[in-house]
N, C-alpha and C positions, 0 to 999 in steps of 0.2 A: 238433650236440652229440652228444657218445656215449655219455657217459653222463645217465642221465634220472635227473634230482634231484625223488624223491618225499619228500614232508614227512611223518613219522607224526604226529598229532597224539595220536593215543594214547599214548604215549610221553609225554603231558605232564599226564595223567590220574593219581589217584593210585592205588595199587591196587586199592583197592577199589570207585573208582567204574569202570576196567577191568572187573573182576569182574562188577560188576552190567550193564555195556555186553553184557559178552559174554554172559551170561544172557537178554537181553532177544534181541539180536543169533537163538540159539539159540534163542528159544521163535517168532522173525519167521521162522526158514528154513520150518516148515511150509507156508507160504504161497508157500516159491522158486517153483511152476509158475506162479500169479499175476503174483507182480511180474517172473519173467523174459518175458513174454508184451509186458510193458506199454512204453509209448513211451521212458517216460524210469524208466530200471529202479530208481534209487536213488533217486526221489521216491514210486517205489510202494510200494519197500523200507520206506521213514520212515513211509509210512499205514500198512503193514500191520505194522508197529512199535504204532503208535498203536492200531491194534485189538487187540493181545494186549495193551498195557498198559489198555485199556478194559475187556479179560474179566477180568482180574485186578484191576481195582477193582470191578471189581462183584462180585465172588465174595468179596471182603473185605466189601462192604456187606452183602451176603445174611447173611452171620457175624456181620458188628456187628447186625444188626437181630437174629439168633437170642437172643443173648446180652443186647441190650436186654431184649427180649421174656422171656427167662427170669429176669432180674433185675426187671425189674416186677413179676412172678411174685410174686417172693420179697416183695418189698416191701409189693407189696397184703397176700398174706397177715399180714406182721408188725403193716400199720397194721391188718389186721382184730383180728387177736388181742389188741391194744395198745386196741383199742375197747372189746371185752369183757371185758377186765381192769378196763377204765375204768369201763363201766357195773357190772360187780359190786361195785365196791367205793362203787361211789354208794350203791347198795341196800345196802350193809352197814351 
């Protein structure tokens, strides 16, 4: 054969999950000295895929738990104030 009939599969991707491929793709090259070392280079590639998508969900839960945390906040204090309005006006 002379000519070699490669398949893009990407090409059947829609834009935008393209986009986020190649995002993910780009935050995995940090890692190129690892996975080009390793036996089977494109199943090292997909872990070390797997690991930046694992830092980036935890760096979103660290956030959500911030933002729980600061909305408990709020909330304790409003049921506190919601108390003491309560109780004052019992005594009233």
């Amino acid at each position: 054969m002379l000519f070699k009939n490669e398949k893009n599969w990407k090409a059947f991707l829609s834009l935008s999950d393209e986009t986020i491929l190649d995002k993910i793709l780009e935050r995995t090259a940090i890692h190129r000295p690892a996975y080009k070392n390793a036996e089977d280079v494109k199943v090292a590639q997909l872990w070390c895929a797997l690991i930046e998508l694992f830092k980036y969900q935890e760096r979103l839960n660290k956030r959500l738990s911030r933002i729980e945390r600061l909305l408990d906040g709020i909330f304790e204090k409003e049921r506190q104030e919601k108390e003491k309005l309560i109780n004052s006006l019992r005594k009233f």
